[in-house]
C-alpha positions in Angstrom: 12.9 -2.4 16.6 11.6 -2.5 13.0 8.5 -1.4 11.4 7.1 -1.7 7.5 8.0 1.4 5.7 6.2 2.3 2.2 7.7 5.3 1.4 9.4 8.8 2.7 9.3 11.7 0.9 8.8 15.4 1.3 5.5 17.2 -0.1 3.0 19.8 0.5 0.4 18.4 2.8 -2.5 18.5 0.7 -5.3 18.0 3.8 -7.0 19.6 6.6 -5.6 22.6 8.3 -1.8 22.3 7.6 -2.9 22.4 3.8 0.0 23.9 1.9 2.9 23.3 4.1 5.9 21.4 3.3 6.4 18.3 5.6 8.3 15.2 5.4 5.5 12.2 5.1 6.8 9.0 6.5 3.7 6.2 5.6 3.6 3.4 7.2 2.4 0.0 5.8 -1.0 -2.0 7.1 -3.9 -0.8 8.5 -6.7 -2.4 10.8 -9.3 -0.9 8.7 -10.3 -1.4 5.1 -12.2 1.9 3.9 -13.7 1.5 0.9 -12.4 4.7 -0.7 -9.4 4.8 0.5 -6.6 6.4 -1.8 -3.2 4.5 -0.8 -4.4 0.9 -0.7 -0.7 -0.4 -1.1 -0.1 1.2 2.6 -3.2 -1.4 4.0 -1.0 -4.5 4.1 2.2 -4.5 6.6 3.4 -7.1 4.3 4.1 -4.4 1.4 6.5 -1.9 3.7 10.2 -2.1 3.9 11.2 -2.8 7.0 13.1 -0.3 8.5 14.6 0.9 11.9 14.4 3.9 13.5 18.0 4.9 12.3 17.5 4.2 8.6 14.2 6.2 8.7 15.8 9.1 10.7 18.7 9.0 8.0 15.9 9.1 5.5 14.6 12.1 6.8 17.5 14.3 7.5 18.3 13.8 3.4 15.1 15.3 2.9 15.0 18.5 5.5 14.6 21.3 3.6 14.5 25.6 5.1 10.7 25.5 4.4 10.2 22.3 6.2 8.8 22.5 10.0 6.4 19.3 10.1 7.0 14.9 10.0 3.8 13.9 9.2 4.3 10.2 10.0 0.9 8.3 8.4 0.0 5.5 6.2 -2.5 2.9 6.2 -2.4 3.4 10.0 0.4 4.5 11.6 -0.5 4.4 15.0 0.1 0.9 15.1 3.9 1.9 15.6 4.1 4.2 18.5 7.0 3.3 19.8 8.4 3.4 17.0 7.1 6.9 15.8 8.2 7.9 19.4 12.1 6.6 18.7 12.3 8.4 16.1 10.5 12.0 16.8 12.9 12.9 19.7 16.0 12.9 17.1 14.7 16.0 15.7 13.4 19.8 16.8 10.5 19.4 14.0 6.8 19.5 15.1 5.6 16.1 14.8 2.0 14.8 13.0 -0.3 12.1 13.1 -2.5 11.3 10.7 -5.0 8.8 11.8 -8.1 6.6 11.8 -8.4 7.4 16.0 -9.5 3.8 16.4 -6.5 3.0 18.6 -7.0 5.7 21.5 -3.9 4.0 24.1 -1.3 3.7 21.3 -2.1 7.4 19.9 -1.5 9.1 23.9 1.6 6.9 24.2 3.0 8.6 21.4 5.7 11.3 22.3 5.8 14.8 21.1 2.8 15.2 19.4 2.0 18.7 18.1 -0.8 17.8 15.4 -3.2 15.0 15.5 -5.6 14.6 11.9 -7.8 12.3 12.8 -10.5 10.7 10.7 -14.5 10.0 11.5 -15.5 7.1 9.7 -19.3 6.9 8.5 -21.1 3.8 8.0 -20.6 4.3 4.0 -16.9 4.1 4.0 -17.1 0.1 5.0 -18.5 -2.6 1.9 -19.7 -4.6 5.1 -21.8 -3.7 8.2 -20.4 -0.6 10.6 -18.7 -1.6 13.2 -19.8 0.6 16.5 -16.5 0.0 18.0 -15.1 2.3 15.3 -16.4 5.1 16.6 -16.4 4.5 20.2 -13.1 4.6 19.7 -12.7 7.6 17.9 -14.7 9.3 20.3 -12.3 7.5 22.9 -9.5 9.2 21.3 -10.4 12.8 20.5 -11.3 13.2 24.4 -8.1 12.0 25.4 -6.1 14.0 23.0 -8.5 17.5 23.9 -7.9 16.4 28.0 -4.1 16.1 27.0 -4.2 19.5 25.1 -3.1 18.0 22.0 -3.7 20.1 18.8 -6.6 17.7 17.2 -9.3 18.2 14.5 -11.2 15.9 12.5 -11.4 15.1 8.9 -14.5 13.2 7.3 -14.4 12.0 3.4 -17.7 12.3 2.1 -18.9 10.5 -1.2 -21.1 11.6 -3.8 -23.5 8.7 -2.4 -23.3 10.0 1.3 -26.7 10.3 2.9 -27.1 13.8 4.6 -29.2 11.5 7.3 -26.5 9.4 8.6 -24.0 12.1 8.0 -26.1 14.3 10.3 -26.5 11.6 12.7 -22.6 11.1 13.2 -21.8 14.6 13.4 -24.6 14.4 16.6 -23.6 12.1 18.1 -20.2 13.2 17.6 -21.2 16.2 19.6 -22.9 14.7 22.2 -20.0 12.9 23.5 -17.0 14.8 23.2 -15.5 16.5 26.4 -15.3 19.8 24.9 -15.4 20.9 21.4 -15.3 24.6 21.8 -11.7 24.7 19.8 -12.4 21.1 17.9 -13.0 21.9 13.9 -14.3 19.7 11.4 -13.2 19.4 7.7 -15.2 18.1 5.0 -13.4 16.4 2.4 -14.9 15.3 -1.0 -13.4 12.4 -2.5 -11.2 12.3 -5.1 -11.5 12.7 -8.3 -13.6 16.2 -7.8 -14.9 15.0 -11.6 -17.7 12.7 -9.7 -19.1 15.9 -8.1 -20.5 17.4 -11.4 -23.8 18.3 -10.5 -23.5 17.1 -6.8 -21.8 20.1 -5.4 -25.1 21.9 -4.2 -24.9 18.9 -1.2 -21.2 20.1 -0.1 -23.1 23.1 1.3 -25.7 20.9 3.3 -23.3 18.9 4.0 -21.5 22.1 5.9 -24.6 23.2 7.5 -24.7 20.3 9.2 -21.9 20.3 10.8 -22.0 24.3 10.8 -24.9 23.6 14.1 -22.5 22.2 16.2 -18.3 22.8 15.2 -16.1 24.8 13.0 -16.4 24.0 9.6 -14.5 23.8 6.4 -14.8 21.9 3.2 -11.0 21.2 1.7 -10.8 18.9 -1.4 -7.3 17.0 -1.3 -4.9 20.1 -3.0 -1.9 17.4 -4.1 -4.7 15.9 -6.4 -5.4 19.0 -8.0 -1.7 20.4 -8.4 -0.5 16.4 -9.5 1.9 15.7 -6.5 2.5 13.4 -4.3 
């Protein structure tokens, strides 16, 4: 068993609710989407990875295990395209184990084992050049209920853009609602895009932007923090 390995290193994890800790990323290469504001395009082609097997990358990773260090983060492009893979190489070690995810792939995230931390992303219609495909969501939908039914640790990140409409934001973040099992634990964090620089001026529409989803989940706003301190 091989799979297509960009990189793994150890950083701070510089997203969602884990923001600040110290994990060991392992990112895979390709991806079954193509966001338009996507921050690692090298990681969207399989074809760019290393291929590696579960061995190597465990070898990897036990060079890099440091006393502050309690998390894999295994991500990418879209890394659960590998889950047998991830799987292979999560029960050689007593770390918590992370996904970080598009959710568009709801039977290869549950087959995953060990998994303490799903991110998972909500696409809106803006983060796609061409039209929105419905499936997308259906399937993220698809995944968060199976993950909450499971009792998986999940929340949800959503990039926003300067040019994000509040409408079809709102209208996400509804239906979003409406179709979830149960959200009484699920939060929701609202991430500008990077560089923060485009948001001169624009920052009065993070706070709508909260309030929206304020009406229905938890809510926090968390720029990407490795951006701002210059790490990886």
């Amino acid at each position: 068993m091989k799979a297509p390995i960009i990189e793994i290193f150890s950083s701070f994890q510089g997203e969602g609710l884990l923001i600040g800790e110290r994990q060991i990323f392992v990112r895979f290469a390709g991806c079954n989407l193509n966001c338009n504001y996507c921050d690692t395009n090298d990681s969207k082609s399989e074809k760019s990875g290393t291929l590696m097997t579960p061995e190597e990358v465990c070898g990897e990773i036990e060079k890099l295990i440091t006393p502050d260090c309690r998390t894999i983060s295994f991500t990418g492009g879209e890394p659960s395209l590998y889950p047998d893979f991830i799987s292979e190489v999560s029960r050689n070690f007593d770390l918590k184990i992370m996904l970080e995810t598009n959710g568009t792939l709801p039977d290869n995230i549950l087959s995953i084992e060990k998994l303490d931390m799903v991110s998972l992303d909500i696409k809106l219609p803006e983060h796609f050049d061409s039209d929105f495909d419905n499936s997308i969501f259906l399937n993220e939908i698809k995944s968060l209920n199976l993950l909450i039914i499971n009792s998986i640790n999940v929340y949800c990140k959503v990039v926003i853009l300067p040019s994000t409409r509040i409408k079809s934001f709102k209208e996400v973040v509804e239906k979003l609602s409406q179709n979830i099992s149960s959200k009484s634990n699920l939060k929701i964090i609202i991430q500008p895009s990077s560089p923060l620089g485009e948001w001169k001026n624009l920052n009065f529409k993070l706070f709508e932007f909260s309030e929206v989803v304020g009406q229905y989940f938890e809510v926090s706003t968390i720029p990407q923090i490795h951006k701002i301190l210059d790490i990886e």
